[in-house]
C-alpha positions in Angstrom: 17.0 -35.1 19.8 14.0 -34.2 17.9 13.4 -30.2 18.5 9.8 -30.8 18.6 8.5 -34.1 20.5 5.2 -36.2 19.3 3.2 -35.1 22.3 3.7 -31.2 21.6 2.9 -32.5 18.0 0.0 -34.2 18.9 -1.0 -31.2 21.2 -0.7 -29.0 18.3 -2.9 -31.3 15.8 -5.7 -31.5 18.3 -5.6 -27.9 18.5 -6.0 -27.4 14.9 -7.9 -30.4 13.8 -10.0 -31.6 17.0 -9.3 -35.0 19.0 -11.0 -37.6 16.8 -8.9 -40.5 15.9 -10.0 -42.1 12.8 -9.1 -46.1 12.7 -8.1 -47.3 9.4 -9.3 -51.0 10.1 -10.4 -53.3 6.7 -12.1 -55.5 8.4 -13.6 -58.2 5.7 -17.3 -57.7 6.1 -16.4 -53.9 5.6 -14.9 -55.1 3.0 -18.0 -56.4 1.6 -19.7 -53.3 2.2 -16.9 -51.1 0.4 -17.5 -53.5 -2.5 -14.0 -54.4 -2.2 -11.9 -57.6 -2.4 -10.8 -59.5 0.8 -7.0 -59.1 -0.5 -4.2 -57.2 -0.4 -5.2 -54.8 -3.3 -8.9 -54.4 -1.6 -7.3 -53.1 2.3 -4.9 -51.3 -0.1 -7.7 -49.4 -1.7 -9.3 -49.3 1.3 -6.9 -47.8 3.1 -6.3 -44.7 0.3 -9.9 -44.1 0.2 -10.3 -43.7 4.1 -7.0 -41.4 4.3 -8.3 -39.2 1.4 -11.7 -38.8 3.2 -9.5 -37.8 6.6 -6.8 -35.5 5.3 -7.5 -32.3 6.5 -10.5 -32.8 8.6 -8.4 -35.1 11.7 -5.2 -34.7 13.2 -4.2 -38.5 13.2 -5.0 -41.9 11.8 -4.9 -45.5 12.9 -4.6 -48.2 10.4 -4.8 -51.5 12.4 -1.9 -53.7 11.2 -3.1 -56.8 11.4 -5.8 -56.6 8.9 -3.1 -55.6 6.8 -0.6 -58.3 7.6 -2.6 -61.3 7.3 -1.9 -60.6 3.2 1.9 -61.4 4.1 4.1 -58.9 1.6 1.8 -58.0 -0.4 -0.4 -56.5 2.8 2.9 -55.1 3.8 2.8 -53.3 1.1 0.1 -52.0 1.0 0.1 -50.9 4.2 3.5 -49.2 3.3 1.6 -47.0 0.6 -1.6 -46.2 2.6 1.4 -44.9 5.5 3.0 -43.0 3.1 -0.2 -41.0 1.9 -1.2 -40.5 4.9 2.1 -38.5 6.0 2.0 -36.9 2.6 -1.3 -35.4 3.4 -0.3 -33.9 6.7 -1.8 -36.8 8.5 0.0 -37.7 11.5 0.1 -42.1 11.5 -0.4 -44.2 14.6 0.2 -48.1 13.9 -1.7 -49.9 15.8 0.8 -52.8 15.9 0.5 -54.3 19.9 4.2 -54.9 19.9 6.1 -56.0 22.7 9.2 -58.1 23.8 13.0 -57.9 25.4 16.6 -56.5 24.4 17.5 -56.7 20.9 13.8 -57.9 19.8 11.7 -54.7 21.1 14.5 -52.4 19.8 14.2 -53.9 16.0 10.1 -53.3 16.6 10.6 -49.6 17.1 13.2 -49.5 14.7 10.9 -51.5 12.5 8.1 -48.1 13.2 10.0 -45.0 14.0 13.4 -45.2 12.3 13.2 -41.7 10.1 13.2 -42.5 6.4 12.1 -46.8 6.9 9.8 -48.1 4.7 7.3 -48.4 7.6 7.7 -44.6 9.5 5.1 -43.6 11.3 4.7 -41.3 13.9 3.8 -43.4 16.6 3.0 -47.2 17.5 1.1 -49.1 20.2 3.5 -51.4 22.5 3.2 -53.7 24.9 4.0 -53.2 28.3 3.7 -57.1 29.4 7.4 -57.9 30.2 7.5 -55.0 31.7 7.9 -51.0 30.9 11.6 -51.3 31.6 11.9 -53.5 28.9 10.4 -51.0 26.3 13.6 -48.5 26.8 14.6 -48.8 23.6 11.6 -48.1 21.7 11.0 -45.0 24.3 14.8 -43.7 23.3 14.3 -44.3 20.0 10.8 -42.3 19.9 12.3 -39.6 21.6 15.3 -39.2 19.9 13.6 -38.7 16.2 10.2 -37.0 17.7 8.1 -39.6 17.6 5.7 -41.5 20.3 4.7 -44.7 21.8 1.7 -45.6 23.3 1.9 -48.2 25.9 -1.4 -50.5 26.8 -2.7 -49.7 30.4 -6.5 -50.6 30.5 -8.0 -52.1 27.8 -12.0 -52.5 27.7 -11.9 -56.2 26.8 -13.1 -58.5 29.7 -10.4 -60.5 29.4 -7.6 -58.6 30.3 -10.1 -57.4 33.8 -8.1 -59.5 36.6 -4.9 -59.0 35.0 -4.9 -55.2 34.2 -6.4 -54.7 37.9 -4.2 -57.2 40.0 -2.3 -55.5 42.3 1.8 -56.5 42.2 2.9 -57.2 45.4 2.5 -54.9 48.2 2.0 -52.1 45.9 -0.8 -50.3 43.2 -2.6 -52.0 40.0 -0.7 -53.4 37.5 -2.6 -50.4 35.4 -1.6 -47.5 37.6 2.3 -49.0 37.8 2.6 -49.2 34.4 0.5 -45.5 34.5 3.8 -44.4 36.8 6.4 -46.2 35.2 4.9 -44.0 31.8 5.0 -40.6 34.0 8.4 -41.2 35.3 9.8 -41.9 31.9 8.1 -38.3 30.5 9.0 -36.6 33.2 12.6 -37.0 32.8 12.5 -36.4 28.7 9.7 -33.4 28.5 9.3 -30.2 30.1 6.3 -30.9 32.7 3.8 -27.9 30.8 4.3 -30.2 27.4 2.9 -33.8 26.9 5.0 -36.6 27.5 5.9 -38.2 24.2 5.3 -41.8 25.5 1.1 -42.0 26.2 -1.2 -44.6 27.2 -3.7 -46.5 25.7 -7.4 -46.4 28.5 -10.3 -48.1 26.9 -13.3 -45.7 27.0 -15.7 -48.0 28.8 -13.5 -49.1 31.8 -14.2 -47.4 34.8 -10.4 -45.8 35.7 -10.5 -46.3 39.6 -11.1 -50.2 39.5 -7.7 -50.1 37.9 -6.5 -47.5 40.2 -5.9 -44.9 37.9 -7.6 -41.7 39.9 -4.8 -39.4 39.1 -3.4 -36.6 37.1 0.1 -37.4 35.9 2.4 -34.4 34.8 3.5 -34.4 32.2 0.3 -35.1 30.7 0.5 -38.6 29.0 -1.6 -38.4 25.5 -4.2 -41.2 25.5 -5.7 -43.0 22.8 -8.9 -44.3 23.8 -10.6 -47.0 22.1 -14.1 -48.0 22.5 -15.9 -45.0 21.3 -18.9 -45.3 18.6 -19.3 -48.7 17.9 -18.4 -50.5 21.7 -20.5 -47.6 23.5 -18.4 -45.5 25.1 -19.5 -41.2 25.4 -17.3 -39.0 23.7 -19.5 -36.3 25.3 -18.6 -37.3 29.0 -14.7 -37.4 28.0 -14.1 -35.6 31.8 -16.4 -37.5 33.4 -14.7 -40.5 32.2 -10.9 -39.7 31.9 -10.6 -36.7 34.8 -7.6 -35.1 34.6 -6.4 -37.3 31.5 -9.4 -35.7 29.4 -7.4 -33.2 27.7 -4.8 -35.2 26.0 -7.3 -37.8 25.0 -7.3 -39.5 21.7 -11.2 -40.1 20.5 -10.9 -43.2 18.2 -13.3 -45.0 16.4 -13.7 -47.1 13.3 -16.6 -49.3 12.7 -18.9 -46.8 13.6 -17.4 -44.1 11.3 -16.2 -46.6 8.5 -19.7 -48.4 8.1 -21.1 -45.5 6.3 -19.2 -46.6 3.2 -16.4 -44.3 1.3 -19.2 -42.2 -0.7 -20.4 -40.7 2.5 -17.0 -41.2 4.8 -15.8 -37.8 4.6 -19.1 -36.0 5.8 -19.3 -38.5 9.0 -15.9 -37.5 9.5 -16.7 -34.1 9.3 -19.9 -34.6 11.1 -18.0 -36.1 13.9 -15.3 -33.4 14.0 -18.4 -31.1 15.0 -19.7 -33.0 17.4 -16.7 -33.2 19.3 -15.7 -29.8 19.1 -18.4 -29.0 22.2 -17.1 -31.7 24.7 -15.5 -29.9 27.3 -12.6 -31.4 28.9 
């Protein structure tokens, strides 16, 4: 096992760099706005520009896959290079990849992400939970064993996943706060309870946590990456009134809203950001 875990990591980062989370997402009308092609070589570019403007100012990245994988191999690689330059520079790397499946299939995504030394490392990847947590084991062991994490979708901000995400399963809590539990019971057998759990959730920032039934403090604290900040609305200032006890591992991440000021400019947003955040209590 890893002698230091990705939530202690993470801990650590946020502690020297702030909680901002900056997503590395080349959308095509940003693009556009990068002057930029709409290939392979332009979300490569991209990419390198966005982690140069980051290192040092952020504890962790968050290149969206798919707006590297719609290029096929070539996107691949690209997205293989902008990974690689992030880690170089002391950036820690969360994929945003969504994966999620059974047996042998889940186990060859995370060893697709977290294997040590792949062409695809980072240090941790979005999974999910809809075949169940159970089924993500092997991902979980894998994370754990070479100090890595997983973050595992719980409430998401889109409308779409509302009735789903808040159903209750039968005779028992949300389908949000059981996969919350299934996440706690998991750390809590793999971290010591004053360190965060490796394996976190992902809470959209403009869901309101008890509609899904999440109105508790789980220890070990699981690190959240929170979505919807910046461009879909949500307060970074108001992280406690929004997360409670979840506030202090909280992931602040935003793209759009950062990206759109173009790569000349992107590092003094970034920077700009940083300070803003650094007076949110939590």
């Amino acid at each position: 096992m890893s002698e230091t875990g990705f939530g202690a990591r993470l801990a650590g980062a946020i502690t020297r760099h702030g909680r901002l989370c900056v997503g590395v997402d080349p959308h095509p009308e940003l693009l556009e706005k990068w002057a930029l092609p709409d290939s392979a070589a332009g979300v490569r570019e991209f990419g390198l520009l966005a982690v140069r403007a980051a290192a040092g100012l952020v504890a962790i990245v968050k290149p969206q896959v798919a707006f590297f994988e719609r290029f096929g191999s070539a996107g691949y690689a690209a997205l293989e290079e902008v990974i690689g330059q992030a880690r170089a520079a002391g950036l820690l790397v969360l994929a945003d990849a969504k994966r999620g499946d059974i047996g042998t299939s889940v186990e060859a995504y995370g060893q697709a992400w977290l294997t040590p030394g792949g062409p695809l490392e980072v240090d941790a990847v979005t999974l999910n939970p809809f075949q169940g947590v159970g089924a993500l084991e092997a991902p979980f062991a894998l994370a754990h064993s070479g100090g890595k994490g997983v973050f595992v979708l719980a409430a998401t901000s889109n409308p779409e996943g509302f009735d789903v995400q808040r159903a209750r399963v039968i005779g028992g809590p949300t389908v949000s706060r059981t996969i919350l539990d299934e996440v706690t019971a998991w750390n809590r057998g793999h971290v010591d309870g004053n360190e965060w759990g490796n394996v976190g959730l992902v809470i959209g920032a403009t869901v309101r946590l008890t509609e899904f039934g999440i109105d508790t403090t789980p220890v070990p604290l699981p690190p959240v990456l929170a979505p919807g900040f910046g461009f879909q609305g949500g307060d970074a200032g108001d992280l406690r009134g929004i997360f409670g006890g979840l506030a202090p591992a909280v992931l602040v991440s935003e793209s759009r809203s950062i990206l759109a000021s173009g790569p000349d400019a992107l590092r003094v947003t970034i920077e700009n950001r940083v300070r803003e955040l650094e007076d949110v209590r939590v």
